[in-house]
C-alpha positions, 0 to 999 in steps of 0.5 A: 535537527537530527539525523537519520539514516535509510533502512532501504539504501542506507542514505543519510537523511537530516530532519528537523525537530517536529517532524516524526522520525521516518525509516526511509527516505523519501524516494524509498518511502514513495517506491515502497507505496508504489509496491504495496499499492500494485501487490493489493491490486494483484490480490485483489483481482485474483480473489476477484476472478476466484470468486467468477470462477465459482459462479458468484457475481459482484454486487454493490448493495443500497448503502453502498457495499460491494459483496458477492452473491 
């Protein structure tokens, strides 16, 4: 077993041997993802309504992929 410590609140977390050495602990790890997913989320409709602001329109093609035409 080893420990650890946090780099996000400095809390000291202990591991067992086969599991790989993590940065944060796990409420910190679970809040980083939340962040990260709403941060795409953001950019990903701000490219979206740039793109309809230039007249394109969103389309998805026969195999599947989505482009702008």
């Amino acid at each position: 077993m080893k420990d650890y410590t946090c780099k996000c609140c400095g809390q000291v977390v202990t591991i067992f041997d086969d599991e790989r050495r993590k940065q944060f602990c796990d409420v910190c790890a679970k809040e980083r993802t939340a962040k990260s997913k709403k941060r795409a989320a953001t950019h990903r409709q701000m490219k979206d309504q740039v793109m309809r602001d230039c007249g394109l329109v969103k389309v998805r093609g026969a195999l599947g992929g989505i482009y702008w035409e």
